[in-house]
N, C-alpha and C positions, 0 to 999 in steps of 0.2 A: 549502332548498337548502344543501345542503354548500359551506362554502369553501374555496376552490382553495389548498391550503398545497405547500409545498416544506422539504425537512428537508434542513438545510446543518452540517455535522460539523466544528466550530473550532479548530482545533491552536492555541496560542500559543504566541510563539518570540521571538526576540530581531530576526530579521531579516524580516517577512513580506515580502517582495519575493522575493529570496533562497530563500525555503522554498517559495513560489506558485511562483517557475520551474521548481524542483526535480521537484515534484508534477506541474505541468504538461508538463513535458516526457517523465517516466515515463510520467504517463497520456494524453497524445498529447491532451492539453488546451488552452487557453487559458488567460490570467488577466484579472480586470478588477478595475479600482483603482477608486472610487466618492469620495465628497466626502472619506472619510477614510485621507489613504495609510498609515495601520497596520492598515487591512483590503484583503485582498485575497483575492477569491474564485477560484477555479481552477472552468470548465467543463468539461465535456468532453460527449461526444455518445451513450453510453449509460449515462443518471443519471450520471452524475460532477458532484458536485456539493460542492465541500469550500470552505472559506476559514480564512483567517491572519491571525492579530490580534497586534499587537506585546505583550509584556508584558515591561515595563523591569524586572522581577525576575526573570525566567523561569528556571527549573531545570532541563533535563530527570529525567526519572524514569531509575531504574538498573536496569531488570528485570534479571535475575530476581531482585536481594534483593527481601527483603518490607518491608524499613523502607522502601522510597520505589517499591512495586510500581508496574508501570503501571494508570493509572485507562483507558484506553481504548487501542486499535491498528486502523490496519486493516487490510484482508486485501486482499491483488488477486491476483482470480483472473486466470488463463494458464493457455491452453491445457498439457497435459502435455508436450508434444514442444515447446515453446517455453520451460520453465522455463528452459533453461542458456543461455539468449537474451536473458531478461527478467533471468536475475542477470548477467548482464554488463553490459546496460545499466544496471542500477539503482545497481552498484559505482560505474561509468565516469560515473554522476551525483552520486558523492558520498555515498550508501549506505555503510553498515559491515554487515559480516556481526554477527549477536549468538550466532546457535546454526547451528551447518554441523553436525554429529554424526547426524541422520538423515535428508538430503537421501535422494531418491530414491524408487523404487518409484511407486504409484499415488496415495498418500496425500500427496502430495510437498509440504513443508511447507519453507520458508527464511523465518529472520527476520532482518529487518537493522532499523538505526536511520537516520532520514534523518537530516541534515546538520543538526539542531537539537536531536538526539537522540529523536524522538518513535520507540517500536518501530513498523513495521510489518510484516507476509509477505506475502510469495510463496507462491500456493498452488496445486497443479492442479487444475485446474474439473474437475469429478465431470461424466464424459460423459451423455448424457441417456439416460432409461430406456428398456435394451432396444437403443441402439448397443452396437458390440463397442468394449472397453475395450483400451490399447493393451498388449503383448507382454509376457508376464512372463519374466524372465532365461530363456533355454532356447529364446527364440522363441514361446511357445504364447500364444495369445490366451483372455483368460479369457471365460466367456460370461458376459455381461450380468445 
């Protein structure tokens, strides 16, 4: 019998309190504080599953140089007709933009750094195969 595992993704930061609301509040999550309050895991209700571990040294990474590139990011997808929804709330949480130069279009990519510096993006979820994909400039809807 296979054991029941769960895969939990650990940003460390200087504030994990702080960086769990952050997250949690973006991703319409919870946090829960366990015996050690320099871990705190953020839930959320489809797979959202991340946590924050204090480290009294912590640096963040400076993408895009390459002397201190990022070791991991993550991506949260949104709907396409929601991206300029989802960068508003993520700013108005404390989010920094890192690259704006080719918002838009289908393939709709923003990346920011959260409030500890770790990158993450905003990405549009690729509709499912064979739904119509939303308007390209001009009005005309691409076929699937």
């Amino acid at each position: 019998m296979a054991v029941a595992k769960t895969s939990v993704l650990i940003l460390d930061c200087a504030d994990p309190v702080a960086l769990a609301q952050f997250y949690a509040t973006l991703l319409g999550a919870r946090t829960q504080v366990g015996d050690d309050p320099d871990f705190v895991e953020i839930i959320g209700h489809s797979g959202v599953h991340l946590a924050v571990h204090r480290d009294h040294g912590y640096a963040p990474a400076s993408w895009p140089r390459p002397d201190d590139s990022q070791q991991a990011h993550l991506r949260i997808l949104v709907s396409h007709d929601d991206m300029d929804e989802a960068e508003r709330e993520a700013v108005s949480l404390g989010a920094r933009p890192l690259d704006t130069k080719d918002n838009g279009g289908l393939h709709d990519v923003r990346r920011y750094s959260d409030p500890a510096g770790h990158p993450f993006a905003l990405a549009a979820s690729v509709p499912p195969q064979g739904a119509p994909r939303p308007p390209e400039p001009g009005g005309r809807v691409s076929p699937a």
